[in-house]
MARMARGU-994133 format. One record per residue (C-alpha): residue number from 1; residue in three letters; x, y, z. Coordinates in Angstrom, 3 decimals, padded with zeros to 6 digits. Example, Ala and Ser with C-alpha at 12.3 -4.5 7.8 and 13.67 -1.06 7.14 Angstrom:
% MARMARGU-994133
 num residuo     east    north       up
   1     ALA  012.300 -004.500  007.800
   2     SER  013.670 -001.060  007.140
***
This chain:
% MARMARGU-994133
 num residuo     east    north       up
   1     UNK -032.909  010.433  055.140
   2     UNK -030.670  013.116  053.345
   3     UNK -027.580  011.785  055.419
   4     UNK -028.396  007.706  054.757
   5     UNK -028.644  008.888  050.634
   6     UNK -025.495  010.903  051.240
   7     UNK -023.737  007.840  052.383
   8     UNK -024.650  005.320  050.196
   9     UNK -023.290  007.855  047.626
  10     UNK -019.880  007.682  049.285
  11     UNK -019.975  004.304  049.342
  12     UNK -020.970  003.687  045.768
  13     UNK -018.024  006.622  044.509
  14     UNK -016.031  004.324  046.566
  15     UNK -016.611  001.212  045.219
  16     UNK -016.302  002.600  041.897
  17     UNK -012.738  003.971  042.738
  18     UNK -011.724  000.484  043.570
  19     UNK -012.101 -000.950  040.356
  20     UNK -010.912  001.825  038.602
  21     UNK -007.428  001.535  037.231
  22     UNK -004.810  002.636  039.385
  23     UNK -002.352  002.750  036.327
  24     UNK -001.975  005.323  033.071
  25     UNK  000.384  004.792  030.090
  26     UNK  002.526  007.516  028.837
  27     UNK  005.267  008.386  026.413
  28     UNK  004.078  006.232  023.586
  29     UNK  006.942  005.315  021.091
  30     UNK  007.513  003.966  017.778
  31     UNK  010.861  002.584  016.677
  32     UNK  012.386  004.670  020.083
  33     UNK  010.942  007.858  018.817
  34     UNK  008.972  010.641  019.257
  35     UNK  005.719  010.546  016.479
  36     UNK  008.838  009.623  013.852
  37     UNK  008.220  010.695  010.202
  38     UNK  009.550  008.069  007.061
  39     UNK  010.402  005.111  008.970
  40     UNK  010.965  002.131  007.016
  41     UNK  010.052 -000.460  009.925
  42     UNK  007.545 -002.844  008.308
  43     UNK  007.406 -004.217  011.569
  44     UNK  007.643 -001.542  013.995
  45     UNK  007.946 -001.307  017.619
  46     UNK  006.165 -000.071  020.239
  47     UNK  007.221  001.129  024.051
  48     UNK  005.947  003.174  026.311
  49     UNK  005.861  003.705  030.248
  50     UNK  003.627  003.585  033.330
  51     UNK  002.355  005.906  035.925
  52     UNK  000.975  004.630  039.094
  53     UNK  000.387  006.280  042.463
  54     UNK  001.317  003.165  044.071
  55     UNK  004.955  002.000  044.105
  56     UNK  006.017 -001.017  042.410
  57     UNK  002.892 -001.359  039.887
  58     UNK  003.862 -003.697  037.677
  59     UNK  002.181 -004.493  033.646
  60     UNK  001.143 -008.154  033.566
  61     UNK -000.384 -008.000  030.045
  62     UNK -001.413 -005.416  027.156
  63     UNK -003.291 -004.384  024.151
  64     UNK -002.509 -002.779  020.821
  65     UNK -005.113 -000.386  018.733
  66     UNK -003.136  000.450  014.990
  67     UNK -004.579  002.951  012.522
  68     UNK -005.538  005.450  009.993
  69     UNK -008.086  007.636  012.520
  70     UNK -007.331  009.051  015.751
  71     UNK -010.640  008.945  017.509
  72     UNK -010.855  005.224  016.358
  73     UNK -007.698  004.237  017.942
  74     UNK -007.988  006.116  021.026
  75     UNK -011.230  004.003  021.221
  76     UNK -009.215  000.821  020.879
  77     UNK -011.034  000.304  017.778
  78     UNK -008.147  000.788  015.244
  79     UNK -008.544 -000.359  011.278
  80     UNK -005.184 -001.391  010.961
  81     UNK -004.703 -003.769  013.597
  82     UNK -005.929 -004.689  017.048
  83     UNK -003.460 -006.777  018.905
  84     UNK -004.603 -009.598  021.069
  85     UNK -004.255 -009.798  024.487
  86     UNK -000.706 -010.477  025.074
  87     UNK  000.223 -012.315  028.754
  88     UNK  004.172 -010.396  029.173
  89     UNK  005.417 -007.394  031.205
  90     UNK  008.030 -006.832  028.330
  91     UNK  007.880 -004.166  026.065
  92     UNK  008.644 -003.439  023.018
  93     UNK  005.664 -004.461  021.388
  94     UNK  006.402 -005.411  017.615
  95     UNK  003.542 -004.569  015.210
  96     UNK  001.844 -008.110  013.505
  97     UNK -000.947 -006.344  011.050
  98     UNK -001.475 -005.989  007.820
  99     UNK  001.659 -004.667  005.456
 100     UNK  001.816 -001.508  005.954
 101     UNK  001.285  001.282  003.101
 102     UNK  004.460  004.100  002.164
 103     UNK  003.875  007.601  002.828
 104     UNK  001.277  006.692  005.508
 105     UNK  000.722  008.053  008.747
 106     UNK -000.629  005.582  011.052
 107     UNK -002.364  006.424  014.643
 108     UNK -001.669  004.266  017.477
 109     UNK -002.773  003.014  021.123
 110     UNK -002.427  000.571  024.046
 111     UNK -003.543 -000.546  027.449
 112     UNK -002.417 -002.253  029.967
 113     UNK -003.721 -004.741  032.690
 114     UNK -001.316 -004.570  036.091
 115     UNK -000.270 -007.076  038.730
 116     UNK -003.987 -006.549  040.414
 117     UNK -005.883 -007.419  037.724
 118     UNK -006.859 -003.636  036.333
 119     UNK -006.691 -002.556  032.984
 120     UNK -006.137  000.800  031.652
 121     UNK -007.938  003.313  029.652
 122     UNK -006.590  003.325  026.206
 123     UNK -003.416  005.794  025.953
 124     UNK -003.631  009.303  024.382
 125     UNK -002.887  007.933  020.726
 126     UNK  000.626  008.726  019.631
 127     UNK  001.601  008.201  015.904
 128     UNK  004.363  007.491  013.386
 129     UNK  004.466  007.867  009.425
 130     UNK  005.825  005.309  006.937
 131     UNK  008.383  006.489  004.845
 132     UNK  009.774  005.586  001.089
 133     UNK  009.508  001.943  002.403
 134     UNK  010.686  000.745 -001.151
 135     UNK  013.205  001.212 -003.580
 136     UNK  010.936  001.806 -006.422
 137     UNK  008.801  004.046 -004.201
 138     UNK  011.545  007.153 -005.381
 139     UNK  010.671  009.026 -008.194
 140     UNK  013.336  011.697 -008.028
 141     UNK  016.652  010.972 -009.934
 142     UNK  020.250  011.017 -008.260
 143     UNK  021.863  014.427 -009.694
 144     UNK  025.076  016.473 -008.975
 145     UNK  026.978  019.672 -010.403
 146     UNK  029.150  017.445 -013.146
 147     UNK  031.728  020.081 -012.466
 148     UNK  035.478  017.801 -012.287
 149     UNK  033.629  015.769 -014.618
 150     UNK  036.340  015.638 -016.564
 151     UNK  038.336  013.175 -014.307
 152     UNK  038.978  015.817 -011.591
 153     UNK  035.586  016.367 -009.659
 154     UNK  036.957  015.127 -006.220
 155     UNK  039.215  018.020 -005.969
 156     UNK  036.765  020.416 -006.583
 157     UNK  036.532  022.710 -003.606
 158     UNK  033.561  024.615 -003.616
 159     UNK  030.469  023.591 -002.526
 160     UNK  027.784  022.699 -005.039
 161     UNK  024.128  024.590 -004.780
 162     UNK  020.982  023.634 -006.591
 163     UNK  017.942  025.163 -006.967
 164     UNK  014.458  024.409 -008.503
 165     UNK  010.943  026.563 -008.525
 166     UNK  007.410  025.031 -009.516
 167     UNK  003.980  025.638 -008.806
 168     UNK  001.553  024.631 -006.924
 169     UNK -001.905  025.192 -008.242
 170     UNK -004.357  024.584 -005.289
 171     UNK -005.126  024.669 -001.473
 172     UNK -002.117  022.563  000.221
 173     UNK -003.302  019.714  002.835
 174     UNK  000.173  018.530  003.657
 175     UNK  003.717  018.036  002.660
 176     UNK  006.843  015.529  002.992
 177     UNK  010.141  016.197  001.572
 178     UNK  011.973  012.593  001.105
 179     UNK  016.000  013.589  000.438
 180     UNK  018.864  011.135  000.185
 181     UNK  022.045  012.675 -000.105
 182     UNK  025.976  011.015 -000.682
 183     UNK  027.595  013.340  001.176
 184     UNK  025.961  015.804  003.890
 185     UNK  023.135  018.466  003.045
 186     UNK  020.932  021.656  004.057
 187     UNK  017.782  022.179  002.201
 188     UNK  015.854  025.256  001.518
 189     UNK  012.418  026.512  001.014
 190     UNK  011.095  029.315 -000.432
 191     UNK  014.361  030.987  001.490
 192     UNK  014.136  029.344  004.616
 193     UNK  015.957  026.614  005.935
 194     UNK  014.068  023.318  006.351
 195     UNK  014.520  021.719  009.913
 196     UNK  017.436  021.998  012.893
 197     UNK  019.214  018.802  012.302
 198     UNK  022.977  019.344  011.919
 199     UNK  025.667  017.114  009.455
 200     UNK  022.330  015.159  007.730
 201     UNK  022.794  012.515  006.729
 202     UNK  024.666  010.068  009.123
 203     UNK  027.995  008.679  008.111
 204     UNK  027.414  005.195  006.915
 205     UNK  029.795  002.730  004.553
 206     UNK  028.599  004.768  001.286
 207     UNK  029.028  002.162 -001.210
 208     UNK  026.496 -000.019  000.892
 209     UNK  024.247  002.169  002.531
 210     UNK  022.674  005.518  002.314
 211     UNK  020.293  007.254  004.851
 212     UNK  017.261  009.582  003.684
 213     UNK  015.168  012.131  006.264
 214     UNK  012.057  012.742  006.437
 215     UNK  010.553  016.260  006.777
 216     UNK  007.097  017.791  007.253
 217     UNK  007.245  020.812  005.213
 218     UNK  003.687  021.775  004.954
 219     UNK  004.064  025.284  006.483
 220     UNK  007.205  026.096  003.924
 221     UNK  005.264  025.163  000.593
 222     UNK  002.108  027.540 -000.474
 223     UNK -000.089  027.855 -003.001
 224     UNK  001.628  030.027 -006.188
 225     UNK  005.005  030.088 -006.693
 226     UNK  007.848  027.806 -004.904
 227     UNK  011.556  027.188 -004.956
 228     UNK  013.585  024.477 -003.201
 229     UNK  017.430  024.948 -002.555
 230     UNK  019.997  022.646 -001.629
 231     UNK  023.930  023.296 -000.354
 232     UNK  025.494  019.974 -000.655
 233     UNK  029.094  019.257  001.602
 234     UNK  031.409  016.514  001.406
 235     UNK  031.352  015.053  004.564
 236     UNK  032.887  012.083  004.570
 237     UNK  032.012  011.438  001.204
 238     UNK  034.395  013.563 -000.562
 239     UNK  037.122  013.416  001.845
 240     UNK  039.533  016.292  000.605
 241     UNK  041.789  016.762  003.850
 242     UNK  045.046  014.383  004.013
 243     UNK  045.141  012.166  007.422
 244     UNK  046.955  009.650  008.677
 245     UNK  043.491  006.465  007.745
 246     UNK  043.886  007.972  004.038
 247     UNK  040.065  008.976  004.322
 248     UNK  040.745  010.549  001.051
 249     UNK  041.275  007.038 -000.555
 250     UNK  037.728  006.076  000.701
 251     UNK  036.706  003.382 -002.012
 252     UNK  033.032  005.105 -002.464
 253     UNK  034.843  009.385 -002.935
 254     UNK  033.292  011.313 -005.166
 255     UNK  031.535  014.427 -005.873
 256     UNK  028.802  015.054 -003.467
 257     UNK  024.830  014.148 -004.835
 258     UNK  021.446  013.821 -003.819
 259     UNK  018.215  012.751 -004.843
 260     UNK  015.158  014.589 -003.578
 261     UNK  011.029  013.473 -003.585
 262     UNK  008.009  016.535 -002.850
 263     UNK  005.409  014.901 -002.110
 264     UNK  002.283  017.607 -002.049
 265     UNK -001.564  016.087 -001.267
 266     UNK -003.971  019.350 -002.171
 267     UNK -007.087  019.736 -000.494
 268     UNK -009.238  017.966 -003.139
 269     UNK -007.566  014.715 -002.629
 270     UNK -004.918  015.242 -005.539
 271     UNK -001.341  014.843 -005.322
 272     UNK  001.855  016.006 -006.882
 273     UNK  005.358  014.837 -006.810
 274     UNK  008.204  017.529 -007.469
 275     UNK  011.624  015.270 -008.115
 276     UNK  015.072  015.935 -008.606
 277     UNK  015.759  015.818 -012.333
 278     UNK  017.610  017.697 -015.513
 279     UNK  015.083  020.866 -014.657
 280     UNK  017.005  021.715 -011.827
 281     UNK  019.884  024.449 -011.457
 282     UNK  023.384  024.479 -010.282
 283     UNK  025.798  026.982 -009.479
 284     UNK  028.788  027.593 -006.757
 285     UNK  028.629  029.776 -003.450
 286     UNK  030.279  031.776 -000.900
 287     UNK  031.056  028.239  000.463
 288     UNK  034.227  027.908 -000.979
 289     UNK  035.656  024.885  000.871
 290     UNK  034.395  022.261  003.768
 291     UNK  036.125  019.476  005.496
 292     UNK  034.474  017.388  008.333
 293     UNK  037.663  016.920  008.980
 294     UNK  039.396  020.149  009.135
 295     UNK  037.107  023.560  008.623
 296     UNK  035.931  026.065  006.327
 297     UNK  036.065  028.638  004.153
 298     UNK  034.139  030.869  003.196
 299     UNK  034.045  033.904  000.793
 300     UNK  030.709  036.457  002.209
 301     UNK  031.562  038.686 -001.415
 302     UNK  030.232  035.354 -003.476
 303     UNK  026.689  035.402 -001.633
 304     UNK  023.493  035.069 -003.829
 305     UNK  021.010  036.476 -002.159
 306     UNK  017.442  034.587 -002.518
 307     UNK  018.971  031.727 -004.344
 308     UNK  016.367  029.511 -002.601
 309     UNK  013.723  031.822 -003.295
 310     UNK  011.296  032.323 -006.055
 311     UNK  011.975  035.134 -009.093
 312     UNK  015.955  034.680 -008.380
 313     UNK  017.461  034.935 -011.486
 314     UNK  019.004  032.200 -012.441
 315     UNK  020.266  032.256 -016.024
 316     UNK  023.836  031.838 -015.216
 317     UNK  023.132  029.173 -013.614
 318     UNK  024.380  025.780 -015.400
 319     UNK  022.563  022.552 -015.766
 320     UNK  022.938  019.649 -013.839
 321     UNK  024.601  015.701 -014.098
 322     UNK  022.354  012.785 -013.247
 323     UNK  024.536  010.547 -011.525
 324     UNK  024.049  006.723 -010.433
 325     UNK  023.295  006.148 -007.011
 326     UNK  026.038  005.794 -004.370
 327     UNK  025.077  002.202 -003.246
 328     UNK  021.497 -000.343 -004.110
 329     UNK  019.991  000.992 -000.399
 330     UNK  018.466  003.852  000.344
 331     UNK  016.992  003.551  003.653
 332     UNK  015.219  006.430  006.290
 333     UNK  017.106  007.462  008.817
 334     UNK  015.585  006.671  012.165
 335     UNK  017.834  007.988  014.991
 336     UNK  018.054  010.938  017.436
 337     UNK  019.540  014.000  015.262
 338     UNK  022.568  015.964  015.808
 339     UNK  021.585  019.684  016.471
 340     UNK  023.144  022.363  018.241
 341     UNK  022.198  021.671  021.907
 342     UNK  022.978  024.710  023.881
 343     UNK  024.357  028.589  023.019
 344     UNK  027.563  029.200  025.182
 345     UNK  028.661  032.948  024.878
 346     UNK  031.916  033.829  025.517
 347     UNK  033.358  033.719  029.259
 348     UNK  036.370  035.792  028.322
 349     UNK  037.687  037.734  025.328
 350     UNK  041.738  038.981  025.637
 351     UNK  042.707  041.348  023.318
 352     UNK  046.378  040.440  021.935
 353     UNK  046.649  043.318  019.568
 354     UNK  045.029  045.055  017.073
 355     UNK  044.320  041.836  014.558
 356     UNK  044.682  039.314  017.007
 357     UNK  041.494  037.731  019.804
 358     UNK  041.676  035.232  022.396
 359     UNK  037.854  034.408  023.070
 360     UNK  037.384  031.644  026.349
 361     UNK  034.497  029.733  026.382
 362     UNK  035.149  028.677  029.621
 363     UNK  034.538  024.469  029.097
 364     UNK  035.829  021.789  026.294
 365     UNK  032.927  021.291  023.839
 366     UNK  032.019  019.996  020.603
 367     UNK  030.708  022.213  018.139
 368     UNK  030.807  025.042  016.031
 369     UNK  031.373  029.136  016.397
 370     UNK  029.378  031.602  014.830
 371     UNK  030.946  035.285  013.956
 372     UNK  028.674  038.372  013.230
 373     UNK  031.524  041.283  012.002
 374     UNK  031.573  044.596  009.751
 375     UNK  034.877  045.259  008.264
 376     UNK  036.291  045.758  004.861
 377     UNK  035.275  044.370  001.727
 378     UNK  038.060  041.272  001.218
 379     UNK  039.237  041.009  005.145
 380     UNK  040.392  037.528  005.603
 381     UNK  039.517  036.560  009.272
 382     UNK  041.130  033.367  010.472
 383     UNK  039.139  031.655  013.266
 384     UNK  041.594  028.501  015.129
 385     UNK  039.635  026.152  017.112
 386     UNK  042.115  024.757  020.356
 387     UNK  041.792  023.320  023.828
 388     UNK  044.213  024.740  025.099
 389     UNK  047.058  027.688  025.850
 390     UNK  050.734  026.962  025.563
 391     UNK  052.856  028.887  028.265
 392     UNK  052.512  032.562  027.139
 393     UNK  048.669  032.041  026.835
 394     UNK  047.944  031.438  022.963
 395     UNK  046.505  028.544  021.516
 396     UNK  048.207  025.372  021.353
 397     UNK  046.917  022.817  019.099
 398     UNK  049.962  020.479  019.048
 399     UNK  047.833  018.278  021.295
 400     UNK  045.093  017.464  018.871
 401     UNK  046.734  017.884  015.010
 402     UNK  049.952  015.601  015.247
 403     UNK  047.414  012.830  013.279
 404     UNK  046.962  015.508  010.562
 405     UNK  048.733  015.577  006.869
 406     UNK  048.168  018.715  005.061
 407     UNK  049.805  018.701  001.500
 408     UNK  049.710  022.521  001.280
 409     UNK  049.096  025.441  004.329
 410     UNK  045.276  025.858  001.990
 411     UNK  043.769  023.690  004.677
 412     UNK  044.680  024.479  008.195
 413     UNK  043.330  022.145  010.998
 414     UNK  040.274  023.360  012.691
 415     UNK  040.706  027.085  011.593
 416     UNK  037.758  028.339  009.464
 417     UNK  038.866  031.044  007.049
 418     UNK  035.859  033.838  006.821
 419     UNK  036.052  036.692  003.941
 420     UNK  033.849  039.675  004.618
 421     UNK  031.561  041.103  002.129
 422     UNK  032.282  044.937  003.124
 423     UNK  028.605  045.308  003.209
 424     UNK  027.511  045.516  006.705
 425     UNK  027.495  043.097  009.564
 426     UNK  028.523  039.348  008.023
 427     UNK  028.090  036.334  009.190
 428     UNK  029.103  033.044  009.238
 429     UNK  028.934  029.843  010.816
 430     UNK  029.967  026.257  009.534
 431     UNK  027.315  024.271  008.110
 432     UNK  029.291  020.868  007.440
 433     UNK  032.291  020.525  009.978
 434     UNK  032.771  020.643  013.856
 435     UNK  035.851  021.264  016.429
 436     UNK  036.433  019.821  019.813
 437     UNK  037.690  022.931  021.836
 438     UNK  037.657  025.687  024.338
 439     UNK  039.456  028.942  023.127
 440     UNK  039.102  030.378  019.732
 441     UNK  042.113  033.021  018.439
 442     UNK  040.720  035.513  015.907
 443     UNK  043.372  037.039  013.417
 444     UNK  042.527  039.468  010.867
 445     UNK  044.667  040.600  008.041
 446     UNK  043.153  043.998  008.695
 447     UNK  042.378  046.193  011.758
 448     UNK  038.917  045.194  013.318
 449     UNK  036.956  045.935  016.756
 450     UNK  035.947  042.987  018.006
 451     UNK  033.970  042.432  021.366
 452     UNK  033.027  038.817  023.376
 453     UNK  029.499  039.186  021.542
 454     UNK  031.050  038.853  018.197
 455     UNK  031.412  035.255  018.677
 456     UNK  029.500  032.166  019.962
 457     UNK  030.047  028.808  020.314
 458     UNK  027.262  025.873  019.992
 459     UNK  027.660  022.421  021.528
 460     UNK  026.466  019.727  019.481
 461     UNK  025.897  016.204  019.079
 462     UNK  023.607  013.593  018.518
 463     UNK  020.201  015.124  020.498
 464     UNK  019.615  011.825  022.606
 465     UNK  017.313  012.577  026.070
 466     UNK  018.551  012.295  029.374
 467     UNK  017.316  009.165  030.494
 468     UNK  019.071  009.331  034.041
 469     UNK  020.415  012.226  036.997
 470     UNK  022.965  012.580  039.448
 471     UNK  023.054  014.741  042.108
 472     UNK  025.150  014.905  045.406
 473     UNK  026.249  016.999  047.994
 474     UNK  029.561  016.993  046.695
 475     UNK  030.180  019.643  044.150
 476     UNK  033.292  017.672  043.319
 477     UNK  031.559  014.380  042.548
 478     UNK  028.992  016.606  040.456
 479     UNK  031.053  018.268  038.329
 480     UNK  032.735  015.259  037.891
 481     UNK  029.242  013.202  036.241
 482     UNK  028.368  016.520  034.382
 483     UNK  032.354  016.724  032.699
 484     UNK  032.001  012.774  031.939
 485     UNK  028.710  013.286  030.307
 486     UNK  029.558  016.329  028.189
 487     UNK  032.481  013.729  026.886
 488     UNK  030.094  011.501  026.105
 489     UNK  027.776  013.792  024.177
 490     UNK  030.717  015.505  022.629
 491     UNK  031.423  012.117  021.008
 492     UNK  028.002  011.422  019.663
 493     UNK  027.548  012.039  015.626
 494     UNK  025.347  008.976  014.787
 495     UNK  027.933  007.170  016.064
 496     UNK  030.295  006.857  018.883
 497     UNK  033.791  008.692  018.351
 498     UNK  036.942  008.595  020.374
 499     UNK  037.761  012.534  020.311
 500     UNK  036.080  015.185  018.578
 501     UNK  039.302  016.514  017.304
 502     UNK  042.323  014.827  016.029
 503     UNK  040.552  011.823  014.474
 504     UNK  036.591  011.492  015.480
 505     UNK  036.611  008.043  014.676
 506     UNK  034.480  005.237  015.420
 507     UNK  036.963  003.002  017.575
 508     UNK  035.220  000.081  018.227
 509     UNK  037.246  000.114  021.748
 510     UNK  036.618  003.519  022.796
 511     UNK  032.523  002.732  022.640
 512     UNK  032.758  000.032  024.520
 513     UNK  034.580  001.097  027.405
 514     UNK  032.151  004.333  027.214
 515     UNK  028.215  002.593  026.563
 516     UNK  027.530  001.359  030.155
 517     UNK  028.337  005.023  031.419
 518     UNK  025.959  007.099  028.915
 519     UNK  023.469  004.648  029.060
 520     UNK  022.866  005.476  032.300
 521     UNK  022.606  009.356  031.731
 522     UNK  021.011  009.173  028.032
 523     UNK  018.792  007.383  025.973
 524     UNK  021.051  006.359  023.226
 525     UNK  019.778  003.790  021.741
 526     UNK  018.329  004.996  018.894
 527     UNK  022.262  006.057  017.896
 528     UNK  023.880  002.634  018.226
 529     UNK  021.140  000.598  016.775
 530     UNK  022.401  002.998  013.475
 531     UNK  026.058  001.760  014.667
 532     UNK  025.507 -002.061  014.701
 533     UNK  023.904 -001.733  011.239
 534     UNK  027.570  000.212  010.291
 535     UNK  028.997 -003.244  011.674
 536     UNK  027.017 -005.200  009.720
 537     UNK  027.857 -003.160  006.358
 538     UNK  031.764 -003.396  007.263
 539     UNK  031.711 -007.076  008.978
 540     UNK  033.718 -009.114  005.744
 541     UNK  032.747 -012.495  004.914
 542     UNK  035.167 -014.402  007.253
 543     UNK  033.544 -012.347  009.648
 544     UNK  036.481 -009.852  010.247
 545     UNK  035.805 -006.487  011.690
 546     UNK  037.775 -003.028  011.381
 547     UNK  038.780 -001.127  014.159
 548     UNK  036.933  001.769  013.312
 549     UNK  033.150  001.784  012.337
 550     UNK  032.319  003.422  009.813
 551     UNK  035.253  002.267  007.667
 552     UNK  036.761  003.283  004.329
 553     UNK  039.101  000.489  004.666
 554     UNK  041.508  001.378  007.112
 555     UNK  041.407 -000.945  010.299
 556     UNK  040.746 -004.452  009.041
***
């Protein structure tokens, strides 16, 4: 009796296994993104992948579940929009509900039905958030320094910084900062730095489009006392170095701005918005020059400490300039980020003489350095960014600047000049420039000790995943994929450049010949979708396109 129940059990589990779904769907995205925060999609898209035990499982149809709670949509039974079924095996999925509301975060779901007739459980919900979505959704106003004002404020050199405190009165449910910026940015709160994105925003065609971000800053803001900061660079906005496509002529140049939106919901249901207006602060830095281009410079003795903090003092601070905005749209950007991808210490460090480093790094990369020293108050360090040695071993940069212009020897190419404090260890590290190199010769104009840990590099680029592997038995052939792929990274800054050097332009050309092979190795798509709306902004009405994309009007 006990063994006929026992199989009839085995047979019933059985049964049930059979028309159980053999399938599960996985990395849900929105727009090609991670859970993206401020996208201004109103119809976004959906894709996501498959996992099957059993090779060659196919999708035959699917199912969409869109909206404001989680445990509704992981049900299927989302408020926003259910999908019908839809008969295709392609993805993506474009969303067909209701208009969707700004500064919204919407849950979402699917399943799938495969080639043998099973559907899916409903996937783990991902999500996204809707951004500014409208131009009349921004309640901050554009502002800059007004210093140059006079006629004169592209020449200014040093970098603008702004500050602002407030309060915020009750219990803090959640937080978005909304910042569009004409030239490139870092933003503070309450003294720390907001996010790991590198040279925000992307380069676009300035006078006809501007990019916001989106951040979550819910952690930085509490209850009491705040204060937001913001450094502001040029970029290619305020193109100060002389080259051989005149980017200072750029049609758009001017003095760097931003405009900048709080958005704070409190427990209770309330909600405050803290803006960019005449309230806030200005005042200059230790960051005393910055070129994309080139380098910079910067002076440690001109630090002011807690400037993004609450209680700094601030009365000598001046006020600031509303400005107009750079171009009629403002819209989110919705791409992989650039960020500093990997820490490289140094492979080698040769000692020249007593004011004079060689530091290896021991491969070509893209990136930055970052120097922790002690010396004397007012020691100007020189720090010249090369890819290679000329014949009695120092660096040789006649390879990468012949394309340069300099009017003066104030702005030599890719050498950051770094002025110590005299108070201790310094530090610096470039916030709004990169170098394509390998070695890295350290001059002082004063006796130091320097060691290979003074100084690291970063690689960085546009932080797209690896979307494909090789792997031999042939070390040759290996290194061979990994160099052609660190190329290709070292060429990706929200758009595709030919050399991260001597011009890091966007050659039309140069991507072509170089999309089918990091497409292979890395999800990029995100980056050139950015990159074909660039050709749209340039493309003339005859239909003419530059050689270069972005453009300030050299190529056509």
């Amino acid at each position: 009796m006990n063994r006929t129940i026992l199989l009839l059990s085995i047979v019933l589990m059985l049964n049930g296994l059979q028309g159980k779904s053999q399938v599960t769907v996985n990395n849900l995205r929105c727009e090609y993104l991670d859970n993206p925060l401020g996208i201004d999609e109103a119809r976004p898209r959906f894709t996501w992948q498959l996992t099957s035990e059993k090779s060659g499982m196919s999708q035959t149809a699917y199912q969409l579940s869109v909206g404001r709670d989680q445990q509704e949509v992981a049900g299927g039974q989302g408020n926003s929009w259910k999908s019908d079924i839809v008969e295709s095996s392609v993805i993506p999925a474009v969303y067909e509900g209701p208009e969707l509301l700004p500064f919204t975060r919407y849950f979402w779901s699917v399943r799938v039905l495969n080639d043998e007739g099973q559907w899916s459980d409903w996937s783990q919900p991902a999500f996204f958030e809707t951004g500014i979505m409208y131009p009349s959704g921004w309640k901050g106003s554009w502002i800059s320094d007004g210093n140059g004002f006079d006629g004169n404020s592209i020449q200014v050199k040093q970098a603008p910084y702004f500050r602002k405190e407030f309060r915020a009165g009750k219990a803090i449910r959640s937080a978005r900062a909304y910042i569009a910026v004409a030239g490139l940015y870092e933003l503070y709160i309450n003294g720390e730095r907001v996010g790991d994105h590198r040279l925000d925003p992307m380069y676009t065609r300035y006078d006809r489009r501007n990019l916001y971000v989106t951040y979550d800053v819910t952690a930085q803001i509490k209850r009491g006392e705040n204060a937001i900061g913001v450094v502001l660079g040029n970029g290619w906005y305020n193109h100060q170095s002389t080259a051989v496509w005149f980017f200072d002529r750029a049609p758009w140049r001017n003095r760097p701005a931003f405009c900048l939106d709080v958005h704070i919901t409190y427990e209770d249901g309330s909600t405050e918005t803290i803006v960019t207006d005449k309230s806030w602060r200005t005042s200059f830095g230790p960051l005393v020059f910055n070129s994309i281009y080139t380098a910079e410079h910067y002076d440690a003795r001109l630090e002011n400490k807690g400037w993004s903090s609450p209680d700094f003092d601030d009365k000598q601070w001046k006020d600031v300039l509303n400005r107009a905005a750079p171009s009629r749209q403002i819209t989110a950007q919705a791409l992989h980020p650039i960020r500093h991808t990997q820490e490289i210490p140094a492979k080698e460090m040769k000692r020249i003489n007593d004011r004079t480093w060689l530091f290896d790094f021991g491969r070509n990369i893209a990136g930055v350095t970052r120097i922790k020293v002690a010396g004397e108050e007012g020691t100007v360090i020189r720090l010249e960014h090369g890819e290679r040695l000329d014949s009695i071993g120092r660096l040789d940069m006649s390879n990468i600047d012949q394309h340069y212009r300099p009017t003066d020897d104030s702005d030599p190419f890719q050498t950051d000049i770094f002025i110590l404090s005299g108070k201790g260890e310094d530090e610096f590290m470039p916030r709004f420039n990169y170098k394509g190199f390998q070695y890295v010769e350290v001059t002082s104009d004063r006796p130091l000790e320097l060691s290979k840990e003074n100084l690291t590099a970063y690689f960085m680029h546009s932080d797209v995943p690896a979307s494909g592997n090789i792997h031999s038995s042939n070390e040759t052939l290996n290194k061979i994929w990994q160099a052609g792929n660190a190329a290709y990274l070292s060429n990706l800054f929200g758009y595709p450049t030919d050399c991260p050097q001597r011009e890091k332009n966007g050659w039309t050309g140069d991507a072509h010949i170089a999309i089918e092979t990091g497409l292979y190795s890395f999800d990029g798509i995100t980056v050139y979708e950015k990159w074909l709306a660039d050709h749209r902004d340039e493309q003339q009405p005859n239909g003419v396109l530059p050689s270069i994309i972005p453009s300030n009007g050299w190529g056509y």
